[in-house]
C-alpha positions as CSV (number, residue, x, y, z in Angstrom):
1,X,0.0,0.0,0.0
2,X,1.0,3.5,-1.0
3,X,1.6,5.9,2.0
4,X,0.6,9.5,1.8
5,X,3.4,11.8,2.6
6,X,1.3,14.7,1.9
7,X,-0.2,15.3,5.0
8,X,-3.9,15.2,5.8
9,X,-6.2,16.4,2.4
10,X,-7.6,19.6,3.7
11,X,-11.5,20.2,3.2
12,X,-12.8,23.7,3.3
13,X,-16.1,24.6,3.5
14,X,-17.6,28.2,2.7
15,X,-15.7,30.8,0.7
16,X,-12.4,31.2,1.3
17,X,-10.8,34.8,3.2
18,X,-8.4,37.0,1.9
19,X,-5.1,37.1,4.3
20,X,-5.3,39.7,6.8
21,X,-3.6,43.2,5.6
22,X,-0.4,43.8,7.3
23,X,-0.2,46.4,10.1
24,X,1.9,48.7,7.9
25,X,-1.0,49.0,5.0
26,X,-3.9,49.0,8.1
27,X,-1.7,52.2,9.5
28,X,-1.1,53.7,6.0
29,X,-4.5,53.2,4.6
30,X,-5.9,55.4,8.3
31,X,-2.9,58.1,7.6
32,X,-4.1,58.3,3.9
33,X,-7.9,58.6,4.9
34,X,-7.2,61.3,7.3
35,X,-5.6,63.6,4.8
36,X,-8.2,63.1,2.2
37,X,-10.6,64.2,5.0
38,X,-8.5,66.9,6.2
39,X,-8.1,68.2,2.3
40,X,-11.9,68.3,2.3
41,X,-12.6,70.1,5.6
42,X,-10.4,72.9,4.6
43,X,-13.0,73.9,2.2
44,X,-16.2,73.8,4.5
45,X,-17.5,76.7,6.0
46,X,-17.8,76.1,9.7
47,X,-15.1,73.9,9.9
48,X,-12.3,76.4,8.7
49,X,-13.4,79.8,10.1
50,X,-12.6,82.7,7.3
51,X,-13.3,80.4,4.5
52,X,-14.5,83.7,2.4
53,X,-10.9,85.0,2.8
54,X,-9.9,81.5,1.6
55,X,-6.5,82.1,-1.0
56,X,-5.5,80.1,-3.7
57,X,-2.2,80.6,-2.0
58,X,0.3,82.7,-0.1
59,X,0.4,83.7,3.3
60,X,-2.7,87.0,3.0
61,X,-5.1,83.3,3.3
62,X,-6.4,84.0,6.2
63,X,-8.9,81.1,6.4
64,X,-7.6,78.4,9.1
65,X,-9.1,75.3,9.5
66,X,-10.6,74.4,13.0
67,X,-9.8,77.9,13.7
68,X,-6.4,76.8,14.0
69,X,-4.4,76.1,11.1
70,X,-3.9,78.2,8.2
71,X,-5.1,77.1,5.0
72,X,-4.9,78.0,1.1
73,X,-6.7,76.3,-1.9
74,X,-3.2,75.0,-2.4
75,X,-2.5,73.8,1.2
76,X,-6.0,71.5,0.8
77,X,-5.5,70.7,-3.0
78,X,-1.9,69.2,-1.4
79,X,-3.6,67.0,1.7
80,X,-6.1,65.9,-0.6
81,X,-3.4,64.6,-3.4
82,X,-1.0,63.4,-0.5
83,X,-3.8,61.3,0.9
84,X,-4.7,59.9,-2.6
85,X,-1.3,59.0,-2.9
86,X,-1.4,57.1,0.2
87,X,-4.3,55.0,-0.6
88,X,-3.1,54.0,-3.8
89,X,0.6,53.6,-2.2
90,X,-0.9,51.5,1.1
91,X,-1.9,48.9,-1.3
92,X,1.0,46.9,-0.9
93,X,3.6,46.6,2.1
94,X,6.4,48.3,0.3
95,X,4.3,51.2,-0.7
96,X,2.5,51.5,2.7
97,X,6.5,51.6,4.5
98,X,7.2,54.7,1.8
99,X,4.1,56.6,2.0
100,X,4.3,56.5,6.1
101,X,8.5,56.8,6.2
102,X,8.9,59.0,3.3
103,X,5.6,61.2,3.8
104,X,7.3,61.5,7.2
105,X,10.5,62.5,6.0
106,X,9.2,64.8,3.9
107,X,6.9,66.5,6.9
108,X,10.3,67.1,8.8
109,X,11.6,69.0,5.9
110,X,7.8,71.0,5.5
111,X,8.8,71.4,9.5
112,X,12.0,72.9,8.7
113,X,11.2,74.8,6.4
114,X,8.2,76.3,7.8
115,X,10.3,77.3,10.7
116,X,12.8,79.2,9.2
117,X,10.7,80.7,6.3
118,X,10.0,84.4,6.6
119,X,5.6,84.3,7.4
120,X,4.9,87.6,5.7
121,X,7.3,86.8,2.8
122,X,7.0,85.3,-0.6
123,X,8.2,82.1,0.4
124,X,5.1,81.0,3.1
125,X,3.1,80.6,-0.3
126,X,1.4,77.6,1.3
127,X,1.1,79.0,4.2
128,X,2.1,78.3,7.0
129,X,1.7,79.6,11.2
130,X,3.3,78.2,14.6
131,X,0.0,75.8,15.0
132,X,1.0,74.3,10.9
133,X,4.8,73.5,11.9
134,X,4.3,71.8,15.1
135,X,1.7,69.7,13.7
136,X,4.2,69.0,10.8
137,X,7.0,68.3,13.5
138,X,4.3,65.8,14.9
139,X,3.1,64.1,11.2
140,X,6.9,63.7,10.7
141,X,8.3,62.1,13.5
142,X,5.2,59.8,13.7
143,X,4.8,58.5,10.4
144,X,8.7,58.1,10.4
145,X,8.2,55.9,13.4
146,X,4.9,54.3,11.8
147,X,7.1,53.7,8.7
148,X,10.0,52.1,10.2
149,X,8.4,50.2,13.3
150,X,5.0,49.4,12.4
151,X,5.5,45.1,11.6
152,X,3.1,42.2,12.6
153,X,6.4,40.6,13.4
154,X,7.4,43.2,16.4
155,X,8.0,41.8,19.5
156,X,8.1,38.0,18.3
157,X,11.8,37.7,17.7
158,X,11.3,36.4,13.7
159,X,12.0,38.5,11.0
160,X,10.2,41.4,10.7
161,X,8.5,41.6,7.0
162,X,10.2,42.5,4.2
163,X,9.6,45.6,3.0
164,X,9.6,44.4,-1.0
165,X,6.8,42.1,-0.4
């Protein structure tokens, strides 16, 4: 008699489920969603107080979302495209690890530059105040960390993912 060295058949029953998304895309896919939403509330009334003064850009916009942050038409059209990005990029693990380390790389250099650009000057054509840049320090260290930390494989001693997969 012939053994089988295959194992026990397996028998399933129902439809089958997609494998669970890695924690990288999960976080990316969140970051991604919140800019997209953040890119449209900049152009409600209500939400961003001043929206009549609303720019297309330059620092004379003096609409600021949540009362808080200023905002342009270009500052939203740039969340909004960001965030699109980010989904599209969040559909695999290698695109989810750049969107999150390199968005967050690129927020410390918004950060820096934001700090040292002159706010009445031609340069803050964005714009941005002292609420923008420390939200900017914030989005860049995080999603740096988010980037570089965020693996299923944390903690378990294996070998974290690969970022190529």
């Amino acid at each position: 008699m012939a053994r089988d060295v295959r194992g026990p058949a397996t028998v399933t029953h129902g439809p089958t489920r997609a494998p669970a998304r890695p924690a990288v895309q999960k976080v990316a896919l969140a970051v991604a969603a919140v800019f997209v939403l953040i890119g449209v509330l900049g152009f409600l009334p209500g939400v961003t107080t001043h929206s009549g003064e609303l720019a297309f850009a330059g620092h004379h916009s003096r609409a600021k979302l949540f009362g808080l942050f200023q905002v342009s038409i270009l500052h939203n059209l740039l969340h909004l495209v960001f965030g699109l990005i980010g989904l599209g990029l969040a559909r695999q693990v290698a695109g989810a690890r750049l969107f999150l380390a390199g968005g967050g790389a690129i927020y410390l250099v918004i950060w820096m530059y934001g700090f040292f650009v002159d706010r009445e000057g031609v340069g803050n054509f964005v714009p941005f105040n002292d609420a923008d840049n420390w939200l900017h320090l914030f989005l860049g260290f995080g999603m740096l960390a988010l980037g570089l930390l965020t693996s299923n494989k944390v903690g378990t001693g294996g070998r974290l993912d690969s970022p190529l997969e």
